[in-house]
N, C-alpha and C positions, 0 to 999 in steps of 0.2 A: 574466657577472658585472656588477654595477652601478657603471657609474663611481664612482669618489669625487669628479673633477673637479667644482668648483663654478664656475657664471658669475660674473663678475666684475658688483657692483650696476650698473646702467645708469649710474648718476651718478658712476662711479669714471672718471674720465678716462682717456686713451690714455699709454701709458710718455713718450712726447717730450712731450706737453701743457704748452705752458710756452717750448721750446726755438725759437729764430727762429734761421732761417738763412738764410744769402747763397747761391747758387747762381751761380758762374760755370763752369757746364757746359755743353759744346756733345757733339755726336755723343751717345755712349752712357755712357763709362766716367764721367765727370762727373754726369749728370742718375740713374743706374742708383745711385749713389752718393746724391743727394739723395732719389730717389723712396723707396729704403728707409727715412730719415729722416721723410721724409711720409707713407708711409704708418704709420710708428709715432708719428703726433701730432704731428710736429713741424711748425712753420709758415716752409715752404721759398719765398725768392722765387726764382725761374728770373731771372736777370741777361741782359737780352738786347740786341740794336740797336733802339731806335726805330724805328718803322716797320713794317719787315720781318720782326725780330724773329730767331730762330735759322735757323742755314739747312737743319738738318732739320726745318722745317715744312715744305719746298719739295723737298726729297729727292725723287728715282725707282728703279723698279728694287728691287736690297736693301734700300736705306735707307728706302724709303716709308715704314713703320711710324714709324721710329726715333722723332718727336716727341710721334706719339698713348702708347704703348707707355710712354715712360719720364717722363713728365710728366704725370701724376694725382695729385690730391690738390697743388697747388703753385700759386702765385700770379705772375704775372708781373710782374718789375719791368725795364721798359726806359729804359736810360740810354744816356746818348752817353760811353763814358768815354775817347775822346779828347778828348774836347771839356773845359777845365779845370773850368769850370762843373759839368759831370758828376762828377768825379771827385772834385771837392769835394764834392756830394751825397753820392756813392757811400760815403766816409770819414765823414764825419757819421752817412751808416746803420750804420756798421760799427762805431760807438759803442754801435748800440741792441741789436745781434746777438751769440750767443752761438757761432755757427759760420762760417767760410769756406769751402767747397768751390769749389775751380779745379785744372781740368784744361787750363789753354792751353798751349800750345809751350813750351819752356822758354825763360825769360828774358822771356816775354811781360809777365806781372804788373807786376815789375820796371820797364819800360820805360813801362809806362802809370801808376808811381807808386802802386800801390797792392800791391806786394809784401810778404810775410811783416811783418817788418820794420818798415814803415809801419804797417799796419793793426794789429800788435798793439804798437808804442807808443800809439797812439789809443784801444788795448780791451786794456790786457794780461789780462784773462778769455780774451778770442778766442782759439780751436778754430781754428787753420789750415791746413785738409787740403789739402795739394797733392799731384794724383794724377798721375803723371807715364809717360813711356815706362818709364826706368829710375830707381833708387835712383844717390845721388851716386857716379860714379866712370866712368873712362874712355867710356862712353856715353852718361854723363848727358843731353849734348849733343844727340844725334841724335832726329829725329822718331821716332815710332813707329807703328806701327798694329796692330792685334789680329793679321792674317796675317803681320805681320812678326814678330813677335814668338812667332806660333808655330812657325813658320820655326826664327829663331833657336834655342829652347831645346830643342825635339825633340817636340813636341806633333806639327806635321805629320808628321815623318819616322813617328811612331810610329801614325798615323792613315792613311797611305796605303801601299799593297802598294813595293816594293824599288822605287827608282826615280823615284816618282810621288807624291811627298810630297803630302798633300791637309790642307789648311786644316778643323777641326771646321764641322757645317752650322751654328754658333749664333755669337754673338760672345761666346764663353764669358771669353774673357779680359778684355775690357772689363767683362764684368757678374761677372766673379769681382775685380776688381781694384777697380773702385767699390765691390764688399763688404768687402770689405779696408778699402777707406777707411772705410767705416760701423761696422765694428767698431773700427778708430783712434780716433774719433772719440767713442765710446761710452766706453770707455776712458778716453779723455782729459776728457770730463765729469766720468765718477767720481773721477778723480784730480782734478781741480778742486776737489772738494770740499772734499780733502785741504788744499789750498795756495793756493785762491783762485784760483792762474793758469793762463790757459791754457797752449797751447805748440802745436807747427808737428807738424802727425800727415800725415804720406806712406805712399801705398803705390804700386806701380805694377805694368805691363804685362809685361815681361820676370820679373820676379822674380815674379809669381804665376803664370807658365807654369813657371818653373822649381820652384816649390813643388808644382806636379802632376806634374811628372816627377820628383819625389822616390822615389817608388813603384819605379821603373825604375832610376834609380840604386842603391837600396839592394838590388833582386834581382840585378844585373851586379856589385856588391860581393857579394851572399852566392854567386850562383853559376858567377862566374868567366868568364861569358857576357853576352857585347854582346847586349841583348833586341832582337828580330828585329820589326818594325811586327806590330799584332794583327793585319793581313789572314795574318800567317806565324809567327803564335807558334805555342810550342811547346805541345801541349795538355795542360791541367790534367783538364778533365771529358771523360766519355767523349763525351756528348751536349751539344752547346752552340751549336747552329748555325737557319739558316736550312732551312724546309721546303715544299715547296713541297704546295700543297694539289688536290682535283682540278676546282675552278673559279676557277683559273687564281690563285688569290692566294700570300701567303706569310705565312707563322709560323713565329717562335723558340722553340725547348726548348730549355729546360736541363734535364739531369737532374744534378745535381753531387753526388750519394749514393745510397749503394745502397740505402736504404730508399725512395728517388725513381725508381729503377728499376721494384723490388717492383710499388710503387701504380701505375708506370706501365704496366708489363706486365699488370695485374690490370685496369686501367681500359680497357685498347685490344685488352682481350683477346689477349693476346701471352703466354699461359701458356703455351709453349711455348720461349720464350725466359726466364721466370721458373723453369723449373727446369734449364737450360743452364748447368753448372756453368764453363764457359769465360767467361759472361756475369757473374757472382755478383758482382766485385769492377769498381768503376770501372779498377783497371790492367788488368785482364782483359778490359774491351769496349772499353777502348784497343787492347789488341793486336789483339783481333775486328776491326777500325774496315774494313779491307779488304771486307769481309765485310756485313758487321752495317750497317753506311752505307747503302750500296747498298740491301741486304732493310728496312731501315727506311724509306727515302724510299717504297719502293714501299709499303709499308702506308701509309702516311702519305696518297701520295697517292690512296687510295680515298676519304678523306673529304674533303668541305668544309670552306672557312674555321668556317664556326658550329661542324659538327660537332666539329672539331680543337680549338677550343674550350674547348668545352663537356667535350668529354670530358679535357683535360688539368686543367679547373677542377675538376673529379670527382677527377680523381688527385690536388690540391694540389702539383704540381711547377711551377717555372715557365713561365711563356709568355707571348708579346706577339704581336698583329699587328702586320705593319710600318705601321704608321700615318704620314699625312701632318700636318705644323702644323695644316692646316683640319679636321684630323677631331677633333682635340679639343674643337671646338665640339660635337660632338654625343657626345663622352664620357660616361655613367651615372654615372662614380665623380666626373669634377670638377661636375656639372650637381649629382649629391645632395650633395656634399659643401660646393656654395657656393666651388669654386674660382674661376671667373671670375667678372668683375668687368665690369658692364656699363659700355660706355665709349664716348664721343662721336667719331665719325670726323669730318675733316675736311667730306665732305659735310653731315653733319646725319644721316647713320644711327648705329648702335649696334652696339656688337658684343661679346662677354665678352673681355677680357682676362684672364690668369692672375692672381690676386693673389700677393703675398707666403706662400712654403711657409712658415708659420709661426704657431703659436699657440701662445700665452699662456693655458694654462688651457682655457678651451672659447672665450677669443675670439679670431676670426678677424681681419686688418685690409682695413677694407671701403675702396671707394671713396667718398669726401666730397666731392671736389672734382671734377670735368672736367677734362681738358689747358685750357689756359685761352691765350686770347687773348692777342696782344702787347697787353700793357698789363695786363694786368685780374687786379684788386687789387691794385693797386700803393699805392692811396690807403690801405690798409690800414697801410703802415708808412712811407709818405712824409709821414706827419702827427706821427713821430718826431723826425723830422730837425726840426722846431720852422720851416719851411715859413711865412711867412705865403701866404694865399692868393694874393696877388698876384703874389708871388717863383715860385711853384707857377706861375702860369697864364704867366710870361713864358719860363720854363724850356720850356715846352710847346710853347709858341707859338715859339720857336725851334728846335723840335725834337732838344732836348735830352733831353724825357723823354716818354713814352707814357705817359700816364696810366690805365686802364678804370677800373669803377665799382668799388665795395668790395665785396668777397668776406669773408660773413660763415662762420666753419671752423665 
């Protein structure tokens, strides 16, 4: 059937086009939060130390990514905002901005003067998202980090076998909790329109772990039962598992219906088990599972990764190889699809980033800008602040502000 989706004209600008924001994000949940705004149009400055600049640009190990990854499409504005000089800049920009995003320690903003408070006396329009460990109450206080926090709410416990509580491989909470804030945020613009004023949009760490184990709470409410970590739940589908194939790889089936059976015994040639009236019903090859497991891995493993494949893509039931992070670089479905997004490494090479899952019609949101240098485009919005150039070059010259050249979006 022929789409109806129409492109949007080339000269129809991006949904933020228009929107400037302040970015005081460091690590992930902050900048994961701004990037989504950048990359839907909006004009994000990255708020960072003169100099040096964030200290995930310096990251090893896990973190290495973390600056290149969440910092595309975004400008860099480096201020000293201990410094009073700074911070008097920094308020004068916040004159010219329609958002705040800061994820510091709690109390941090506050203490450098330029808290909720402050900033939107100065701009009562201002969009103040502060992204936090926890929402205000007995925790507010305490630091947080994504592992702790999964910890806390039952994401790990529910993620590792009895025992062995294991942390998700992604930093799902930080980049689920910055969306959180981007949809606040969104929100709180349209309501803007309403009323002219801003107002202060939180979301945080803890409470968007607990918003994912909602799912777990409301099955222990309906069925009476503390839910057991998935390595030992209890099973829904007869087939839903890891298989090992016979050069030496592995792949997942699911077959979660008995017409996913059918296709699949018709496709692997297993008519022998498509007229096994024991087999017929998924509670039926539950009970078989003794049985039936076992005689299924061994078919399974005569074929190859390709072959297992290809012939479950014949059956339409699902399947995944266990794939590695690197191997989505060479993906068919994100390469045709225009998923990643070529992007500037630290060295000077390239590499695709995932972009943003999401499209507006048939548009996609591309990369426009590089992760950008401490300093660079800063002139962009420091010519707001009503700046003579001289005031500009002493600011500099004391190392108050990193200035790069102007970055035209």
């Amino acid at each position: 059937m022929e789409s109806t989706q129409q492109e949007p004209p080339e000269n129809i600008p991006l949904p933020l086009a228009g929107i400037r924001v302040l970015e005081l994000g460091h690590n992930i949940m902050g900048p994961a939060c701004g990037l989504i705004l950048a990359d839907l149009g909006a004009e994000v400055y990255k708020v960072e130390r003169p100099g040096q600049g964030d200290d995930t640009r310096r990251l090893q190990g896990f973190g290495a990514g973390f600056f290149t990854c969440f910092n595309r499409n975004k400008k860099s504005l480096a201020i000293d905002l201990k410094d009073a000089r700074g911070r008097d800049l920094f308020l004068r920009l916040v004159e010219q901005v329609d958002v705040l995003i800061e994820n510091f320690a709690p109390g941090t903003v506050d203490r450098l003067g330029i808290g909720a408070e402050v900033c939107r006396r100065r701009n009562p329009g201002l969009i103040f998202c502060a992204l936090k460990g926890f929402m205000p109450g007995p925790y507010a206080h305490r630091p947080a980090l994504d592992e702790v926090v999964q910890m806390m709410a039952g994401l790990a416990y529910m993620t590792g076998p009895s025992g062995k509580p294991m942390r998700a491989g992604a930093s799902v909470t930080d980049i689920l909790s910055g969306g959180f804030g981007a949809i606040g945020i969104l929100a709180a613009l349209l309501q803007r329109r309403q009323t002219g004023l801003g107002q202060v949009v939180q979301a945080s760490l803890f409470e968007s772990v607990a918003f994912l184990m909602g799912q777990h709470m409301a099955g222990a409410a309906v069925s009476g039962q503390v839910p057991p970590p998935m390595p030992e739940r209890e099973r829904t589908w007869s087939v839903y598992e890891l298989f090992a194939t016979g050069d030496g790889q592995q792949v997942f089936i699911g077959i979660t219906s008995d017409r996913h059976w059918q296709r699949f015994c018709t496709a692997f040639d297993c008519l022998d088990w498509a007229e096994d009236a024991r087999l017929a019903t998924n509670q039926g090859r539950i009970e078989a599972r003794p049985w039936l497991y076992p005689a299924l891995q061994q078919r399974l493993l005569r074929l190859t990764k390709a072959e297992l494949m290809a012939l479950a893509e014949r059956a339409g039931i699902p399947f995944a190889p266990v794939n590695r992070p690197i191997d989505l670089w060479g993906d068919p479905h994100l390469q045709a699809s225009g998923g990643l997004a070529e992007t500037a490494m630290p060295d000077g090479g390239q590499v695709g980033l995932p972009k943003l899952p999401l499209r507006l019609g048939n548009r996609t949101f591309d990369l426009r800008l590089q992760p950008p240098a401490v300093g660079e485009g800063a002139a962009d919005i420091l010519h707001l602040a009503g700046l003579a150039e001289e005031e500009l070059q002493r600011l500099i010259e004391a190392g108050v502000v990193t200035a790069g050249p102007v970055r035209a979006s």
